[in-house]
N, C-alpha and C positions, 0 to 999 in steps of 0.2 A: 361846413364839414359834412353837409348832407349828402348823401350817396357815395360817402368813401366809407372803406373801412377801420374803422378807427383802431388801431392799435395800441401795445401798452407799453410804452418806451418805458417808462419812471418805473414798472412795479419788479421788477429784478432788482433795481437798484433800493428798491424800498427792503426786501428781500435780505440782499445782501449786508445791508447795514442792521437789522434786527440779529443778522446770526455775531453781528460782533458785543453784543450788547455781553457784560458779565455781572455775576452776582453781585450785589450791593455788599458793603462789607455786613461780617457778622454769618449765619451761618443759613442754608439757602434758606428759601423762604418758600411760600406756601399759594384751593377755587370751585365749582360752579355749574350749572345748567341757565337757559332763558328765555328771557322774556314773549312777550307777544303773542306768537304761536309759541306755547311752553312743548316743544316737543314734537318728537313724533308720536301716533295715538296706536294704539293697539292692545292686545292682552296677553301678557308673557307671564304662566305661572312660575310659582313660588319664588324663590330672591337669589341674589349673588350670595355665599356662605362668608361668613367675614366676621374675623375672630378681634372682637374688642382688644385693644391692646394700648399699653400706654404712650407709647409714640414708634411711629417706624418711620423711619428715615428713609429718603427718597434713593433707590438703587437696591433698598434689600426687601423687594416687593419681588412676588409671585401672581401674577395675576389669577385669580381663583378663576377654572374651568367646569366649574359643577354647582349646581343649583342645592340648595337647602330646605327641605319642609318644615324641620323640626324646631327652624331658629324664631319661630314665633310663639311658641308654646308660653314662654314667659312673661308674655306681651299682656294687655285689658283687651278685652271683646272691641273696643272703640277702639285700641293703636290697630290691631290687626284689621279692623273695618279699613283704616285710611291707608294699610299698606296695599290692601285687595284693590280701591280704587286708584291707588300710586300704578299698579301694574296694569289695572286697565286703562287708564289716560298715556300710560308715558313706555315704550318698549322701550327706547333710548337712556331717556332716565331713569324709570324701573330699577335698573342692573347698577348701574350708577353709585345711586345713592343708596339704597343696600349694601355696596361696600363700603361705605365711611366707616371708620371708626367712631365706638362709641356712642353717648347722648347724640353728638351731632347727628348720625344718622337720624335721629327722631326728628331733628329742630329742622334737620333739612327738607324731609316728606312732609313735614307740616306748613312748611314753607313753602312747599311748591305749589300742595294742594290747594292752601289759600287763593295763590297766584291764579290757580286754574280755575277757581270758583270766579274772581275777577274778572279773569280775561273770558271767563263763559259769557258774562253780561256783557260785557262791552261786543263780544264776535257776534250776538245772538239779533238778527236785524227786527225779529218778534217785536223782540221790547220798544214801546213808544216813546220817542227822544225826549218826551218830558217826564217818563218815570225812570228811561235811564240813565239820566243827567245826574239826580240826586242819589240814584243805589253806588253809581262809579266814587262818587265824591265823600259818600256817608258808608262803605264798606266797610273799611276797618274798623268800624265801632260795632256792626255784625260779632266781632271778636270775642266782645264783651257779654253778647245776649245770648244768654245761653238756649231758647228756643226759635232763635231766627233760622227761616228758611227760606225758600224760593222754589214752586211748583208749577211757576207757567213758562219754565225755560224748554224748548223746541232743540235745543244744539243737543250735538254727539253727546257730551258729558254734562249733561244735566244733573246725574246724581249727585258732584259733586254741592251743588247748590239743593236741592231735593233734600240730603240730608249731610246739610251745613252744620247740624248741630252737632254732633258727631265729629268733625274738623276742629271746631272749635273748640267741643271739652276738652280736647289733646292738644290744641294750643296753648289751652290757661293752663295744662299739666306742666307746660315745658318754663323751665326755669325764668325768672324775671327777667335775667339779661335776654334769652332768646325773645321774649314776647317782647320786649321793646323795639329789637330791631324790625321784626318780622310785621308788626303796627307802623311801625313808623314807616318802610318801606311800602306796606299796603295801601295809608294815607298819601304820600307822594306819588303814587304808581294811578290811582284811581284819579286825582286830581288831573294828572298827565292825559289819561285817558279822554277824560270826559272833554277838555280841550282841543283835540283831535278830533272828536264827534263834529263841531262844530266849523272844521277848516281842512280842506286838504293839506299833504304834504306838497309844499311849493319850493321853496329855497333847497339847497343842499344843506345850510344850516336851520333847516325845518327837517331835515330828513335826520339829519344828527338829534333832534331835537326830539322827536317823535322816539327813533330806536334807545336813547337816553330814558322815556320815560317807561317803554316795557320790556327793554330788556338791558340797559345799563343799572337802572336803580337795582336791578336781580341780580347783577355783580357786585354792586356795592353791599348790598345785604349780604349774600352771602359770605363774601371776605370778613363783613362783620360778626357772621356768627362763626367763620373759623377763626377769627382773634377770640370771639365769649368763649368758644369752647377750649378754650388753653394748646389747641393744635398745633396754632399759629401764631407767630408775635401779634404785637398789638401794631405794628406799622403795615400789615395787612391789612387789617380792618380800617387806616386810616387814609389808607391812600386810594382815595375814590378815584382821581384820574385815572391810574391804570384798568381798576375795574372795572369803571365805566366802558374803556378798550374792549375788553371782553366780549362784553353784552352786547355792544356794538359791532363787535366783527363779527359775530352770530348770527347777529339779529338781521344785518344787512342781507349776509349770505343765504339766508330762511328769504328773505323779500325778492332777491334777483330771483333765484330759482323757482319761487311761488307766482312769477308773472301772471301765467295762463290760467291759473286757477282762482288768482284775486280779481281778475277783469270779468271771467266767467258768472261771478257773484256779485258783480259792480263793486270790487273793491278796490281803491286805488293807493298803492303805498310809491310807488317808480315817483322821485321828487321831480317836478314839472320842470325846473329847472335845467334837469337834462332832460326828459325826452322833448321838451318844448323844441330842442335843435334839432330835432330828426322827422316830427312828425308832426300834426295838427292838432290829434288825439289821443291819447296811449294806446287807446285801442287796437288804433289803425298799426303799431310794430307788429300785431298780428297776424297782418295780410301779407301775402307771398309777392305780393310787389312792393312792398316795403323792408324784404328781408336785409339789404344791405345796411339800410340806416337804422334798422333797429340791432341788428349786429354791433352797429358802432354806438349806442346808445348803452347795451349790453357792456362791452369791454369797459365803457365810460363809468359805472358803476361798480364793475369788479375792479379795476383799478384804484376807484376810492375806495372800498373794500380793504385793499392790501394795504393801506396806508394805519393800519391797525396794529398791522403784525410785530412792529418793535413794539409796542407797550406789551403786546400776549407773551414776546417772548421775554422782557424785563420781569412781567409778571409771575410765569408759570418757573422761572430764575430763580425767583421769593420762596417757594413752594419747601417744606422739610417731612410734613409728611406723608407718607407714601399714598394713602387713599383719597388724600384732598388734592393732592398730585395728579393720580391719575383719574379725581371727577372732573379737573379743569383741562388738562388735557387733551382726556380723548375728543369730547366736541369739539376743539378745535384743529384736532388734524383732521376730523372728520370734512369740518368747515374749508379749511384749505382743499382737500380733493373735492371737494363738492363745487368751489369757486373753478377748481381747473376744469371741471367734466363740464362747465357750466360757458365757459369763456368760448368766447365765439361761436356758438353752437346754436344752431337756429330748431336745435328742437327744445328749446327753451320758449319758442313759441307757438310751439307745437304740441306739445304735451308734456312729459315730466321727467328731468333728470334725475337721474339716481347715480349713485355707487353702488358697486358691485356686494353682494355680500359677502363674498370670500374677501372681495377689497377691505370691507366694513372691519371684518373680523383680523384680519391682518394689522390695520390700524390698531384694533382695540390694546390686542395685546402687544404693539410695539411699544406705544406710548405710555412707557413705565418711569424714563429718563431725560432729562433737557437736553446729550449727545442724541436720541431716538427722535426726539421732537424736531431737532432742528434740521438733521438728516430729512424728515419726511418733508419738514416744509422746503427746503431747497427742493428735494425732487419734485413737487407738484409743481413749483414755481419755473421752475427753468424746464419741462417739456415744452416739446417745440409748438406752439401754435397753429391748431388745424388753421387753414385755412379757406374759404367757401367761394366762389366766383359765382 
């Protein structure tokens, strides 16, 4: 297959069968941000306004337009410290998860933060693989010590590790159910990790493997704490397969599109399995005389990509209400036009895809419905494919 362009016969078809999926019986059902890379990074003051309520149902949502200063007033000096570094780590989630409803909004920032103090260690190449072996695998008991910290990390978001302790007293704050999950995911997630230090991504089902341990367990956690927090049934929080979807079509689409930027810093996540048919090196899809087989190496990934999309849309099917609706949502229409700007596109290995921000914001506030959801993913999925000679 080398030197042709590979095409994507199957993912229309993968496509069309997710839009016929229908709600499980019972009444819809109920999601999420992830793993890996937790996000996009930057700093967006004060929060989405989002009026605690006891359940809204999906369809009588208004997406809030206008930003809040006051809704922190009520908050401990420590919750408001972790929402100030929530908005400096995460533009994307920021907004997000300020709109949940209720405790969860709490359990979910404390949630993330964790995550992001994790994935600090493990991205930070500083740290020497034999003191970062046992912080990835002995994190979660960090939870527990109410003065642990971390002051020789070198990455972007050092604070979060800097002053850990502060994350953590607002974790022991958040009710037992939450801190079970939020532990238990931290300990499976860092164990993932630290096995990965140790081995490339080789197989396809290494590549499953690898996006399962930081950014699928972030699906399953989270569905788990919208079942603790009564939002959601409890067969959300049970059904790991579809979560695991999630975090998976996410997590993937963060990796294709992050090519150039993880080779840049010797990082390699592209599983060997595919590009071992198009090239010698990963590297080498870099080079302008290799564009066509890394073209076809490209689509070979976005297409196992799409093979997600019936669990997201079984999933986001589950969803009842309205703010957990649209945390899980929006990233992934996001993710669909991000796959389609991303599909054949050879400045994927050239510098960095984006969506538009009028794109961005169109998305945001479409995807309030599972008619809006499925509408967006059909059109991203059935544009015509550029094509590059």
């Amino acid at each position: 297959m080398a030197g042709t362009c590979f095409k994507c016969p199957v993912s229309l078809t993968v496509f069309k069968r997710s839009f016929c999926v229908t709600p499980r019986s019972g009444p819809a059902s109920r999601t999420f941000f992830y793993g890996g890379r937790l996000g996009e990074k930057g700093v967006q003051e004060g929060c989405w306004a989002a009026r605690p309520t006891a359940l809204r149902t999906v369809g009588s949502f208004r997406f809030p337009a206008y930003f809040c200063f006051s809704c922190q007033e009520s908050m401990s000096e420590s919750l408001r410290t972790c929402y100030l570094y929530l908005n400096q780590t995460s533009r994307s989630f920021a907004a997000v998860i300020q709109a949940l409803d209720g405790e969860l909004r709490h359990a979910v920032c404390i949630f993330y933060l964790v995550l992001r103090a994790l994935d600090t260690v493990e991205d930070d190449m500083t740290i020497p693989f034999e003191k970062k072996v046992p912080m990835l695998n002995d994190f979660h008991t960090y939870l527990y010590q109410a003065d642990w910290c971390f002051t020789e990390s070198h990455e972007r978001d050092k604070q979060v590790l800097e002053d850990f302790a502060t994350i953590s007293l607002e974790f022991r704050n958040l009710g037992q159910e939450y801190q079970d999950v939020i532990s238990d995911i931290c300990q499976r997630m860092g164990v993932g990790m630290a096995e990965f230090l140790e081995k490339k991504v080789g197989s396809m089902k290494e590549w499953d493997q690898y996006c399962h341990y930081v950014a699928g367990l972030v699906g399953i956690g989270l569905s788990q704490l919208f079942s603790a927090s009564q939002l959601e049934d409890p067969e959300v929080g049970r059904d790991t397969e579809l979560a695991n979807s999630m975090g998976l079509f996410l997590q993937k689409t963060n990796i294709i599109r992050d090519y150039l930027e993880d080779i840049q810093v010797a990082r390699a996540f592209w599983p060997q399995e595919a590009w071992s048919q198009f090239a010698c090196h990963l590297e080498d899809l870099a080079e302008p005389a290799h564009l066509t087989s890394a073209l076809s190496c490209l689509n070979l990934l976005v297409t196992d990509a799409l093979r997600h999309v019936p669990d997201v849309i079984s999933y986001l099917a589950r969803l009842r209400n309205q703010s957990v609706f649209n945390f899980c949502a929006i990233p992934q229409v996001m993710a669909i036009a991000t796959l389609s700007a991303c599909y054949n596109n050879p400045q994927v290995f050239q510098g960095v895809v984006k969506i538009r921000k009028g794109q961005a914001v169109t998305l945001m506030m479409q995807a309030t419905n599972m008619a809006a959801v499925q509408s967006i993913m059909a059109q991203y999925s059935q544009k015509k494919t550029r094509t590059f000679l």
